[in-house]
One Martini backbone bead per residue (centre of mass of N, CA, C, O) as a GRO file, in nm:
protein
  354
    1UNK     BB    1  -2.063   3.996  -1.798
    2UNK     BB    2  -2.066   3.826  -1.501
    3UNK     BB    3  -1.890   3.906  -1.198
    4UNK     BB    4  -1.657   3.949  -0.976
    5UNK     BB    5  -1.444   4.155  -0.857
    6UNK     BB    6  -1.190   4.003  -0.863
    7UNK     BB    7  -1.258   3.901  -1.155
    8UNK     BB    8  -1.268   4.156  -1.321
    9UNK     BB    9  -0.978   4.301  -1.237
   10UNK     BB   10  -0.821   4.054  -1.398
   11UNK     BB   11  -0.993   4.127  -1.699
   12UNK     BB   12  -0.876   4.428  -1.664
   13UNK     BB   13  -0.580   4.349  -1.668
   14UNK     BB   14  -0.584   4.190  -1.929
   15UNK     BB   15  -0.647   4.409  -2.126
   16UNK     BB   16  -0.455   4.626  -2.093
   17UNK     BB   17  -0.223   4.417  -2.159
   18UNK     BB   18  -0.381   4.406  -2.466
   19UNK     BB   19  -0.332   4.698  -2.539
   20UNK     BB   20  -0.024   4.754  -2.468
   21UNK     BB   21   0.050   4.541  -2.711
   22UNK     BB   22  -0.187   4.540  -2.927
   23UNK     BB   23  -0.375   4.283  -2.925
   24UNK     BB   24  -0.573   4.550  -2.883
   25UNK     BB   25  -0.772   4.781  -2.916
   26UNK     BB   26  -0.925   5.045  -2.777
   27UNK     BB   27  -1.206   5.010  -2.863
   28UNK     BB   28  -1.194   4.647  -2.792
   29UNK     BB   29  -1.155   4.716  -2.470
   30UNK     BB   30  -1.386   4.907  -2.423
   31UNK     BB   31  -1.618   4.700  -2.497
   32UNK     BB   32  -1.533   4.487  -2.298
   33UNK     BB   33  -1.535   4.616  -2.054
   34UNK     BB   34  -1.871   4.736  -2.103
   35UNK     BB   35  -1.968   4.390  -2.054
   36UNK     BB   36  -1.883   4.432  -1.734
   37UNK     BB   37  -2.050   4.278  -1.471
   38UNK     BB   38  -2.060   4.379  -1.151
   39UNK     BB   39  -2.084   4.182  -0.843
   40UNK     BB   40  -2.142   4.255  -0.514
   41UNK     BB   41  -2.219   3.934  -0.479
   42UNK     BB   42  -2.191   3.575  -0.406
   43UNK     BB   43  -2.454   3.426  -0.369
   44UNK     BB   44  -2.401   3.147  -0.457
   45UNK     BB   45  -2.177   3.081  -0.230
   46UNK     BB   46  -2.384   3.183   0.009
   47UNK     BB   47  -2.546   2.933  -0.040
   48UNK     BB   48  -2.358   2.706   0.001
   49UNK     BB   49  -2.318   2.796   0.324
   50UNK     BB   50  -2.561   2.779   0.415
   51UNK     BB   51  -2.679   2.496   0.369
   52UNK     BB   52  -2.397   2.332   0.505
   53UNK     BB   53  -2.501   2.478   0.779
   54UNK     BB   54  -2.750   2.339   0.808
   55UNK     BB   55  -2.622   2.019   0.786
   56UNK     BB   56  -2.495   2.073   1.039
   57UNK     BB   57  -2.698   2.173   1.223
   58UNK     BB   58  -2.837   1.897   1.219
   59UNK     BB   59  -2.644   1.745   1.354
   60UNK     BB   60  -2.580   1.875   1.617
   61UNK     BB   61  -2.829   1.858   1.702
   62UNK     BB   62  -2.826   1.551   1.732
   63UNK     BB   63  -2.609   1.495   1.923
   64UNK     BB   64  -2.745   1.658   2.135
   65UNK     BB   65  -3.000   1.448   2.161
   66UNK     BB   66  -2.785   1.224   2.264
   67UNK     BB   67  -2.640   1.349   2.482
   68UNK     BB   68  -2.966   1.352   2.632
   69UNK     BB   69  -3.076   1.196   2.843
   70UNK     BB   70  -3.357   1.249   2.879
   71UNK     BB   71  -3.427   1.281   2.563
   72UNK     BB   72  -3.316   0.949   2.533
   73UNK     BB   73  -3.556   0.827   2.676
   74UNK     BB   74  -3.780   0.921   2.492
   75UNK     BB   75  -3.696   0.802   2.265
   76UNK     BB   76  -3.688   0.514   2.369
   77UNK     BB   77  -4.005   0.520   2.377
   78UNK     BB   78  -4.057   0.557   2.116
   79UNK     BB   79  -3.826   0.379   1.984
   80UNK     BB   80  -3.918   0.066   2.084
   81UNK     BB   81  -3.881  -0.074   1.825
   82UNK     BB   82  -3.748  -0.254   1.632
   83UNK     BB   83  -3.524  -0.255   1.426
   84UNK     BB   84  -3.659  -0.305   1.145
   85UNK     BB   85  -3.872  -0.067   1.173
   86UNK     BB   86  -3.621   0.148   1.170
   87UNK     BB   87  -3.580   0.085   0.875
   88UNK     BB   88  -3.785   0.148   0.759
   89UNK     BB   89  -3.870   0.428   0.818
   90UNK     BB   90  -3.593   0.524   0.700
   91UNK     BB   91  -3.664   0.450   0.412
   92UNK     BB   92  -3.923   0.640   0.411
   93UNK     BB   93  -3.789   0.916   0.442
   94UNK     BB   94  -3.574   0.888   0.191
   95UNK     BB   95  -3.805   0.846  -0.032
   96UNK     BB   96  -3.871   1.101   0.045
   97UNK     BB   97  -3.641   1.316  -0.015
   98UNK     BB   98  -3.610   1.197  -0.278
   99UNK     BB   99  -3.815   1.276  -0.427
  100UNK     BB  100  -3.826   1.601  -0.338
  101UNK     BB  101  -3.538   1.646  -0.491
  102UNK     BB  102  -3.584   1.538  -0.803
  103UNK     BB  103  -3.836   1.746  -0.818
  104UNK     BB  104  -3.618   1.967  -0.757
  105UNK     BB  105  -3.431   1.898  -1.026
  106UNK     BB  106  -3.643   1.944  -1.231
  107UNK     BB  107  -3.790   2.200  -1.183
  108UNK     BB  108  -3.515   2.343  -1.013
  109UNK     BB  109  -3.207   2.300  -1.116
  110UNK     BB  110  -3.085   2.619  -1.022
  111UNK     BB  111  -3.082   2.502  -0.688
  112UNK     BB  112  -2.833   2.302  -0.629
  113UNK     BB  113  -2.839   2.300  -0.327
  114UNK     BB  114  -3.112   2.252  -0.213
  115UNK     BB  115  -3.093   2.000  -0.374
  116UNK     BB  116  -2.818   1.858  -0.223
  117UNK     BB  117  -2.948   1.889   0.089
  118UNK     BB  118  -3.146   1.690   0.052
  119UNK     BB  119  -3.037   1.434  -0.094
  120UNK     BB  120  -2.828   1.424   0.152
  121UNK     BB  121  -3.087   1.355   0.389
  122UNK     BB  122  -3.132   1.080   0.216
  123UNK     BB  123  -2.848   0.964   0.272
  124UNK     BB  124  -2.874   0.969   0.574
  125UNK     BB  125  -3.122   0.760   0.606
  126UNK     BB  126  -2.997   0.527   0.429
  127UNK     BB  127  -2.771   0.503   0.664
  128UNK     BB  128  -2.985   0.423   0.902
  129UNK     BB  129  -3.148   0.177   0.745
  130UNK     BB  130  -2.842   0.018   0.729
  131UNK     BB  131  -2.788  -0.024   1.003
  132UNK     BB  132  -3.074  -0.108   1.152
  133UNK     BB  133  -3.042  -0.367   0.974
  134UNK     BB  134  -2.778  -0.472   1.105
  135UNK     BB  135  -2.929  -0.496   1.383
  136UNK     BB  136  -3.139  -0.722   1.258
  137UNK     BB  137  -2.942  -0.958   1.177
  138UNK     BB  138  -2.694  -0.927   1.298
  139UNK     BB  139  -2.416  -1.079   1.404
  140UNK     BB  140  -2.140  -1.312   1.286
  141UNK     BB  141  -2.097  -1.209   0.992
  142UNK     BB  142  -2.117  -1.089   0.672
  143UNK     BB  143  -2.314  -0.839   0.701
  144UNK     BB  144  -2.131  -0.571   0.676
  145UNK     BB  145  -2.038  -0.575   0.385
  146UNK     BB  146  -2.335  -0.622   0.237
  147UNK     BB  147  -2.421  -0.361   0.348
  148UNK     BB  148  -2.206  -0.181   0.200
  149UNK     BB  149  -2.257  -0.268  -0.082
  150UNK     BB  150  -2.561  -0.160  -0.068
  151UNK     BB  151  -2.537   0.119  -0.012
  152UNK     BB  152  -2.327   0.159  -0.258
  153UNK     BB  153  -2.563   0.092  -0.478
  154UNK     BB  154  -2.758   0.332  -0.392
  155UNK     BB  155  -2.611   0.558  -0.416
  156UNK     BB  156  -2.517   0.503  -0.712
  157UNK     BB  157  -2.823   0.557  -0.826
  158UNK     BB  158  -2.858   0.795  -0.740
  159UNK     BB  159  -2.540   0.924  -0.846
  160UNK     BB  160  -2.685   0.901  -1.147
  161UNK     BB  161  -2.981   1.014  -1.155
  162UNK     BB  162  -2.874   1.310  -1.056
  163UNK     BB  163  -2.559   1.376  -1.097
  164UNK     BB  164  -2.411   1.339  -0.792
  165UNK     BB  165  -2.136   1.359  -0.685
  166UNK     BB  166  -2.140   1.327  -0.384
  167UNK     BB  167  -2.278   1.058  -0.382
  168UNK     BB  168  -2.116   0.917  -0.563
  169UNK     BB  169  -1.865   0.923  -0.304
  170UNK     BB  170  -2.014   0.741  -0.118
  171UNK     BB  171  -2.028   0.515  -0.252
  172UNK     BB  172  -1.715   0.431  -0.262
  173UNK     BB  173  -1.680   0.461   0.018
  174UNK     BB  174  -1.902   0.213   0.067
  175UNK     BB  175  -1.708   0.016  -0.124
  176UNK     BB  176  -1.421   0.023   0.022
  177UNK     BB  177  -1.532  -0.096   0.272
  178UNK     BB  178  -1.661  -0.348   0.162
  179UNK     BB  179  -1.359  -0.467   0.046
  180UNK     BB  180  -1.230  -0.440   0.372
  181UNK     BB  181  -1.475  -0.647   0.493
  182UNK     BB  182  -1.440  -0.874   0.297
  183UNK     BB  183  -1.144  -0.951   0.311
  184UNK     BB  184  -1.145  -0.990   0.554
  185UNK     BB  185  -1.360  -1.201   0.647
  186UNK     BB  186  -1.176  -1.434   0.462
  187UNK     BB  187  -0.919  -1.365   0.645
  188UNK     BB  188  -1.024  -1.377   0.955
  189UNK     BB  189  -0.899  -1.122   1.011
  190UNK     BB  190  -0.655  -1.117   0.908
  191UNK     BB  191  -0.368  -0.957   0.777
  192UNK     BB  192  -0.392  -1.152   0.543
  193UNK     BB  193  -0.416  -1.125   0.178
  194UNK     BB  194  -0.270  -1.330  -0.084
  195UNK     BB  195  -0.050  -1.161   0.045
  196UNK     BB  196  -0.172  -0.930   0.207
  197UNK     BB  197  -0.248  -0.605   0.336
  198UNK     BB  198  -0.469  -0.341   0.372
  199UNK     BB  199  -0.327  -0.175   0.194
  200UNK     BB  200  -0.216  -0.315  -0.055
  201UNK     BB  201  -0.497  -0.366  -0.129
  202UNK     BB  202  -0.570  -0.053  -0.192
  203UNK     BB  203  -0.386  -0.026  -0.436
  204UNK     BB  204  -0.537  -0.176  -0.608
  205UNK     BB  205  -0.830  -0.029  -0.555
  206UNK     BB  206  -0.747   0.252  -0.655
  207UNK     BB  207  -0.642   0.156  -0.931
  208UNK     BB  208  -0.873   0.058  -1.059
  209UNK     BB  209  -1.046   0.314  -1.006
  210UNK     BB  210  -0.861   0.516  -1.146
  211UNK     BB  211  -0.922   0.357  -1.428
  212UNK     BB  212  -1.213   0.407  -1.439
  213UNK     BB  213  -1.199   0.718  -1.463
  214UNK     BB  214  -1.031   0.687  -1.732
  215UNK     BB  215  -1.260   0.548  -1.914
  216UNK     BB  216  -1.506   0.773  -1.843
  217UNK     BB  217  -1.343   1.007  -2.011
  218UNK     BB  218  -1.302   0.844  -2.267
  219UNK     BB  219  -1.615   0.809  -2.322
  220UNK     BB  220  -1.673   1.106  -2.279
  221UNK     BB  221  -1.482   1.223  -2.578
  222UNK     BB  222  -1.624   0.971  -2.769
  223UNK     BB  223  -1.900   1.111  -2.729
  224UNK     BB  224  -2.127   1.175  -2.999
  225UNK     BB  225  -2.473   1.152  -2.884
  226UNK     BB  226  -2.517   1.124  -2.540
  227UNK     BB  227  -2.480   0.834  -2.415
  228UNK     BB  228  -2.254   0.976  -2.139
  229UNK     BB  229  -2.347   1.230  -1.996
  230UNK     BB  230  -2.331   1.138  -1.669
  231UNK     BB  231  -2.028   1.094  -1.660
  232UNK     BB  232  -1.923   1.375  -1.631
  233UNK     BB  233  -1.993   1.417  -1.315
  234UNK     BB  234  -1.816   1.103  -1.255
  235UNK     BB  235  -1.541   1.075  -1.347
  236UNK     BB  236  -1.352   1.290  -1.165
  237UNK     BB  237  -1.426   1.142  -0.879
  238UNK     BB  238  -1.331   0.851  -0.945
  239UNK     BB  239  -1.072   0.941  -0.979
  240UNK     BB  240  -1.001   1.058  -0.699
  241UNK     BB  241  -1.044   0.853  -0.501
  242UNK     BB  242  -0.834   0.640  -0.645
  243UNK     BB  243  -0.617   0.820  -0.552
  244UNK     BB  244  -0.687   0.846  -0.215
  245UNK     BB  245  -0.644   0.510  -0.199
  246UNK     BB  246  -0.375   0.477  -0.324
  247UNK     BB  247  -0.179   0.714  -0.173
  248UNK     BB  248  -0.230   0.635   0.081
  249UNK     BB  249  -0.151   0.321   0.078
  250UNK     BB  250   0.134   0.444  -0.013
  251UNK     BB  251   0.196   0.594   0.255
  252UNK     BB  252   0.175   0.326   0.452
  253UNK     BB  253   0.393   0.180   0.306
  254UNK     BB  254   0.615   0.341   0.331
  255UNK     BB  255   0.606   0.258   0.680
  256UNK     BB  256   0.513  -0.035   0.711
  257UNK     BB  257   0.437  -0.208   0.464
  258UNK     BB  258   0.363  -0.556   0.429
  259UNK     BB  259   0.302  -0.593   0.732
  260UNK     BB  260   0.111  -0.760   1.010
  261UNK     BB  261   0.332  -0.688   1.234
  262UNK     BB  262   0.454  -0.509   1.460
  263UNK     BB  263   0.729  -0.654   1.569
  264UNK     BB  264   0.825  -0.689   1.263
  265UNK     BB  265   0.841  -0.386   1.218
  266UNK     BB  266   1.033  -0.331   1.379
  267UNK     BB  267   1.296  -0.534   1.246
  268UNK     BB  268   1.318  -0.346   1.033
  269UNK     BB  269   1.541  -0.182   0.801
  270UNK     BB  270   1.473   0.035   0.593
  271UNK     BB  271   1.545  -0.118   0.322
  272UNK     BB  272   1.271  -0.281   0.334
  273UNK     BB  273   1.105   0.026   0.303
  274UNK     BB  274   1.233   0.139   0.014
  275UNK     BB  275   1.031  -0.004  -0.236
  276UNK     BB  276   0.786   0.159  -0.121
  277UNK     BB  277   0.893   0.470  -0.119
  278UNK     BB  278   0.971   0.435  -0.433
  279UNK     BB  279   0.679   0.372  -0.552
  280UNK     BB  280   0.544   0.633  -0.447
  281UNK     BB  281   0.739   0.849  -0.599
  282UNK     BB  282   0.640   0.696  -0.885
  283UNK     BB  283   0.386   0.756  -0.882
  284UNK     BB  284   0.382   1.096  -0.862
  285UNK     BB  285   0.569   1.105  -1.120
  286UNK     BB  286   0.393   1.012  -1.309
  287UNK     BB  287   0.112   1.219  -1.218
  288UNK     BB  288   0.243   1.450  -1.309
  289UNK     BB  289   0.340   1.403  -1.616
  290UNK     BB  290   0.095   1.378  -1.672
  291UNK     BB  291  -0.077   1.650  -1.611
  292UNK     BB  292   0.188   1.832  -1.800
  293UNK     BB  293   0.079   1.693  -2.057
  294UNK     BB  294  -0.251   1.725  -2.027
  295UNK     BB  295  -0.338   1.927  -1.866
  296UNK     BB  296  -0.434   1.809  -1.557
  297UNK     BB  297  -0.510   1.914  -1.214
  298UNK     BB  298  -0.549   1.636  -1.037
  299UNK     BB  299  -0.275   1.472  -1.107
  300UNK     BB  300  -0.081   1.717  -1.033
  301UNK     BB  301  -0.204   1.764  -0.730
  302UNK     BB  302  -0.119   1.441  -0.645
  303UNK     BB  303   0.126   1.438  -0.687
  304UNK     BB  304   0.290   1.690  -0.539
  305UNK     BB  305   0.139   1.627  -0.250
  306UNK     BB  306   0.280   1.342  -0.250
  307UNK     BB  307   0.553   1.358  -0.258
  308UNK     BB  308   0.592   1.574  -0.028
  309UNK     BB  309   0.522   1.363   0.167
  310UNK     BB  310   0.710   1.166   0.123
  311UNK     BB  311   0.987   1.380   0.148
  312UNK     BB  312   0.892   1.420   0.477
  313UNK     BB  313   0.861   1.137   0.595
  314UNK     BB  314   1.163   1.061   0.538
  315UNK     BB  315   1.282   1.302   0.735
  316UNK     BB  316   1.151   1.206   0.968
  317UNK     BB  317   1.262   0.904   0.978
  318UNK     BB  318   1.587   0.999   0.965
  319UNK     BB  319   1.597   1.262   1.148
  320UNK     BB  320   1.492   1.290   1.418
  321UNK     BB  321   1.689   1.137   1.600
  322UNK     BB  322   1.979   1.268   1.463
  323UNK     BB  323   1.883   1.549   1.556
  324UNK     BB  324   1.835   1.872   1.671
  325UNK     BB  325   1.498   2.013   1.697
  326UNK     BB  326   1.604   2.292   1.596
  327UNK     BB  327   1.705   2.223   1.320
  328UNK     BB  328   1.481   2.016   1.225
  329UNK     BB  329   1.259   2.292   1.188
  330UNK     BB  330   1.456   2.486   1.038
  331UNK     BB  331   1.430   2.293   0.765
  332UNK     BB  332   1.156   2.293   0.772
  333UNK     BB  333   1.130   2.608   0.721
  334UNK     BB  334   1.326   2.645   0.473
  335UNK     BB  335   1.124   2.410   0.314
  336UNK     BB  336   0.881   2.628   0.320
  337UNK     BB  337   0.998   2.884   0.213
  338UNK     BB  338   1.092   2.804  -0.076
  339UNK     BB  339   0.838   2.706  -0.187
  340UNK     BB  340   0.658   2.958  -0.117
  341UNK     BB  341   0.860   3.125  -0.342
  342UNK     BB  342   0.818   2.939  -0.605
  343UNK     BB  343   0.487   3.030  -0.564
  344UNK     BB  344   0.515   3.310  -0.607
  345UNK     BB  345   0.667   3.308  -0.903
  346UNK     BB  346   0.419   3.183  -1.059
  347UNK     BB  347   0.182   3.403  -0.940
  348UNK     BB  348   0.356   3.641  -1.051
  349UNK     BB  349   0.316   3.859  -1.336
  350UNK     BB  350   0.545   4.089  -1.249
  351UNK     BB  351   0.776   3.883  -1.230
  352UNK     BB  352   1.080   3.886  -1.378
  353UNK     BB  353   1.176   3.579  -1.266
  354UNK     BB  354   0.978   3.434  -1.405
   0.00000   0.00000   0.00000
């Protein structure tokens, strides 16, 4: 078994702790013990921050060359094709990146950064391929929606193909988007939409894509032959987006309500927007509750997040203004420090009061 030094610590004392109880005899704790082989280094993971930092650092390159004037105008002599054939040029860079990281996904699956970091620049040139497409059908209609809808497909395909998380999270933002600028555009960009504002919207597309997640889940544990093997690295970003579309538009609408006018929500009364905090309350304690009964870790920490997050921005509505803050910092480090001491009470394994 090979672990880090960190992990093996924890499962050698373990061990000490299932023989001092009996659990485990000295014979078979000392044979488990000398199974464990400690990695000096977490290769792994310093491989993963190193391709992160290169795609960072290919970006940073990038504006660094749009910010440099002079180098602005080399690139417009280059680049001076209409923006059609930049869509194109675009989109054949995407298919070699993205040809030639499927290629090592197949023949070098263990290499799992390095081929993610391939697609990843596949997903940044279609994203490229996408804009300047926009920009050669013109302004003026509902085509930046189909724009967004087009991504989010082309996305979702590699995101399947790949079985690649990242893309696929890529792909449901490229929805999300899609959903309110086409719902702008049909509601004239108007407030209102069906009488729903813009949050209220993401409330029910949220709530939809979380519910899609919670199905490609249960497809994926009733699955008994392997016909839905791809979902298994799918189900739980779907989810994850979906709540964080849910609860972002529920957080948003317990500060702002339904309302679609600025001037109308400063005459609102604290009464008329507690049924949205009150909804968002009940839907984290709801979060919680699953995550608790199923042990599930998505679920529970998106649940305690947000609720969190609830009874503090209502802590800043009510009492901003009518503490003195003094007063209202120290409350605000008094319930930062029982919370922290909470969780230290819960995550110390030697603690009695535990």
């Amino acid at each position: 078994m090979e672990l880090t030094r960190k992990k093996a610590r924890i499962v050698q004392k373990a061990l000490s702790e299932l023989e001092k109880e009996g659990t485990l005899s000295t014979e078979e704790a000392k044979k488990l013990s000398s199974s464990i082989h400690v990695i000096p280094m977490d290769w792994k993971k310093i491989a993963g921050y190193a391709f992160l930092l290169a795609v960072i650092s290919l970006l940073i390159s990038v504006f660094a060359v749009i910010s440099d004037k002079y180098l602005m105008e080399l690139l417009a002599r280059l680049f001076s094709a209409p923006a059609a054939m930049k869509s194109i040029f675009f989109a054949l860079v995407a298919v070699l990146f993205l040809f030639f990281g499927f290629r090592r996904i197949k023949n070098k699956p263990h290499r799992k950064y390095s081929n993610e970091s391939i697609v990843f620049l596949g997903v940044l040139s279609i994203a490229a391929s996408v804009g300047f497409l926009g920009v050669a059908i013109g302004k003026g209609s509902d085509s930046i929606s189909l724009l967004f809808l087009l991504a989010s497909f082309i996305y979702a395909l590699i995101g399947w193909a790949a079985s690649s998380r990242q893309v696929w999270i890529f792909s449901l933002i490229a929805l999300g988007s899609w959903f309110g600028a086409q719902t702008g555009y049909i509601s004239g960009w108007g407030a209102y939409y069906f009488g729903m504002n813009f949050p209220f919207r993401f409330v029910l597309f949220g709530g939809v894509l979380t519910l899609a997640g919670f199905i490609m889940e249960k497809m994926v544990k009733s699955d008994q032959h392997g016909s839905y093997g791809r979902l298994v690295y799918l189900a739980v970003p779907t989810r994850v987006m979906g709540y964080l579309y849910l609860f972002m538009a529920l957080w948003i609408m317990s500060i702002f309500g339904n309302y679609g006018d600025i001037n109308v929500w400063r005459r609102a009364g604290h009464a008329e927007l507690f049924q949205w905090s009150l909804l968002f309350g009940v839907a984290a304690i709801a979060c919680i509750y699953h995550g608790v009964k199923y042990d599930d870790s998505v679920s529970r920490g998106f649940g305690i997040t947000f609720i969190l997050i609830n009874l503090y921005t209502r802590f800043f509505e009510f009492f901003w203004n009518s503490l003195h803050k003094a007063i209202f910092f120290a409350v605000l480090a008094a319930s930062f420090w029982l919370i922290g001491r909470h969780v230290e009470k819960l995550w110390s394994p030697g603690d009695k009061d535990k």
